[in-house]
N, C-alpha and C positions, 0 to 999 in steps of 0.2 A: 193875608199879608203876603206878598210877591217878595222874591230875595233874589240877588245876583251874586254872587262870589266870586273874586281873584284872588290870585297869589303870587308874591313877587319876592326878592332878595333884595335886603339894601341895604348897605354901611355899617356888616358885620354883625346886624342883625336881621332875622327874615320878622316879617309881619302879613298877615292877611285883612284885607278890608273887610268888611260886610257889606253891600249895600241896599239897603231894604226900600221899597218904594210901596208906601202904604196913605192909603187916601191923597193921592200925588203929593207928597212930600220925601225926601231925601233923608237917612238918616245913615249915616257909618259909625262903624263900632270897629278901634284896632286890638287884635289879641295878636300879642308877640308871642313868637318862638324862638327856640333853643336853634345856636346855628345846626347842629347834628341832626336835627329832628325837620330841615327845612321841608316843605313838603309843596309839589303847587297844588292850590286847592282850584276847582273849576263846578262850580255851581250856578246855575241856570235856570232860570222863572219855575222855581220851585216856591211850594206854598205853606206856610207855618199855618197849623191850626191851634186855637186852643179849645178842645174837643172836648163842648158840653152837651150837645145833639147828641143822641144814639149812634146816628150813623156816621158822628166822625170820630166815635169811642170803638166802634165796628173797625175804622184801618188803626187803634192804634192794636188790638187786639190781633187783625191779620197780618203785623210788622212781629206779633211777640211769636204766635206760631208759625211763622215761619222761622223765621231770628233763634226761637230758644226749643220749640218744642220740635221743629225737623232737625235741624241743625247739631242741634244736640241731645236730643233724646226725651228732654223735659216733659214727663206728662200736662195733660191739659191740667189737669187736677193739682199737681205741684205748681203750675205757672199762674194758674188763676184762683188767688188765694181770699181771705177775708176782706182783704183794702181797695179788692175789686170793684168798686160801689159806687152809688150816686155822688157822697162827700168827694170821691178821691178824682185829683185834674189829673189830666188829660196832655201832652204835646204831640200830634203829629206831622210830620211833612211829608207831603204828598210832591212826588214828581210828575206831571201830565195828570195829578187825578189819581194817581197811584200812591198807595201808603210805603215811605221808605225807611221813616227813622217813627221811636217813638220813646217818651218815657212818661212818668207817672211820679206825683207826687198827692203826701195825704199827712193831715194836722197829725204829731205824738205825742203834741205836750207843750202847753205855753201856745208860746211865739215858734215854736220849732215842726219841722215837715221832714219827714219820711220819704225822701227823693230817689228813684229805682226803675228796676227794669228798663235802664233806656236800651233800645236797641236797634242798632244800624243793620241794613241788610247785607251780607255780605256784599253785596256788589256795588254797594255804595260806600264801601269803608275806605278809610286815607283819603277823602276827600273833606275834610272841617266839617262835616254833616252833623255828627255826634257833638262838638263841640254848640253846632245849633241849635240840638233839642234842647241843651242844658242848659245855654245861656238866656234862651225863651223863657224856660221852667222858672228859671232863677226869677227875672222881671216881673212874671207873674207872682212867683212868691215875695216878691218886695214888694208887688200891687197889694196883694190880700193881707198886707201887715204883719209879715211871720220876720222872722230877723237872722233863726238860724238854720240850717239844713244839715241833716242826718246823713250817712248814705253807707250802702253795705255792702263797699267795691270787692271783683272779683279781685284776687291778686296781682293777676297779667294787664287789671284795668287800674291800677294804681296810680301810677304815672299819667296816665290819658287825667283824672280829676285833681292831682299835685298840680300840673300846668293849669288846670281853672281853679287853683287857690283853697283847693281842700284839703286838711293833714289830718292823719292818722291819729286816732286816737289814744290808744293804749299801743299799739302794733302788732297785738292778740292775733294770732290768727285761726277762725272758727268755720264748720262746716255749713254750708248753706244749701242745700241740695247737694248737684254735685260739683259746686265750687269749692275752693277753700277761699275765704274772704276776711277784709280787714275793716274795722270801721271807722269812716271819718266822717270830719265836719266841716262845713263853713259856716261863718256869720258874716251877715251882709252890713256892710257896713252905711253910714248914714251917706254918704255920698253915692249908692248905689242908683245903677239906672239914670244917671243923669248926665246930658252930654256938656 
C-alpha cells in the first residue's frame, strides 16, 4: 500500500488528509487536530506493510532497535519479549525500502489486543507517521474481528493516543522497564473502518 500525506490549516480548525492509492483506487481518511498542536505533516510514497513474511517482521524489529534499544538503552532482551511470535501482527512503513515506523499487536482476551511498541524513528517524528502505524493496526484489528484495544502508553505518549480516541484507564501509573506508563483503551466502534 503507497500513501501520500499533506497538511493544511482551515477555519479554525487544522486537519490532515491521508491519501492512500492501493490497487489504483483513492482512498482519504480525515484526523483532526487541536488548533495548538497544528502541525504540517509531509509524507511521500511511503509504503504500509502488514508484516506477515519474516523479512518484513525483520524492519519491524530493525525500527525497535533502533527506536528503543540505541536510543534508549533497552536491551534486546527487555525489548523482545514472549508476544514476540508467529500469533502477534506486525505494522511497518517503509520509506524508499527502509523500515521507519513500526508497532505490534497480539489477542489478551476475548475480542480484545494488546496494541505496543509502536515506534517512530527519530527522524521521522512530527510528521502523522505514528499516527499511521496506529490507524493501520487499528483496520486491521477491526479486520480480524477484535472490537477492543489495550495499550501500555509511555506517560510523555499520552496525549499522542487521547487524540486517536484512547482514555485512561484507571490513571495508575506503573513501571514498565524504564518508562513510567498509564493504561488505556479503545473500542472500536460498529462504524469503524468505513468511509
Amino acid at each position: 500500500m503507497k500513501i501520500s500525506v499533506f497538511g493544511y490549516w482551515e477555519c479554525g480548525y487544522s486537519a490532515f488528509f491521508v491519501g492512500t492509492v492501493w490497487k489504483n483506487l483513492n482512498f482519504y481518511d480525515i484526523m483532526e487536530l487541536p488548533d495548538e498542536k497544528l502541525v504540517h505533516v509531509e509524507v511521500k510514497d511511503m509504503e504500509i506493510l502488514r508484516a506477515e513474511a519474516l523479512w518484513q517482521r525483520a524492519g519491524a524489529y530493525s525500527v525497535r532497535i533502533q527506536g528503543m534499544n540505541r536510543q534508549h538503552g533497552i536491551s534486546l532482551k527487555e525489548e523482545f519479549d514472549e508476544h514476540d511470535g508467529e500469533e502477534t501482527k506486525y505494522i511497518v512503513i517503509l520509506d524508499d525500502g527502509y523500515p521507519v515506523a513500526t508497532c505490534r499487536f497480539y489477542e489478551i482476551e476475548g475480542k480484545t489486543v494488546m496494541l505496543g511498541r509502536v515506534v517512530v524513528l527519530p527522524e521521522y517524528r512530527g510528521r502523522g507517521i505514528g499516527r499511521l502505524v496506529v490507524r493501520e493496526a487499528e483496520e486491521w484489528i477491526w479486520e480480524l474481528g477484535f472490537r477492543k484495544i489495550k495499550i501500555e502508553s509511555r506517560i510523555n505518549a499520552s496525549d499522542f493516543y487521547k487524540k486517536l480516541g484512547y482514555e485512561k484507564v484507571d490513571g495508575k501509573v506503573f513501571k514498565n522497564g524504564v518508562f513510567e506508563c498509564v493504561c488505556m483503551e479503545k473500542f472500536l466502534e460498529n462504524d469503524f473502518g468505513t468511509c
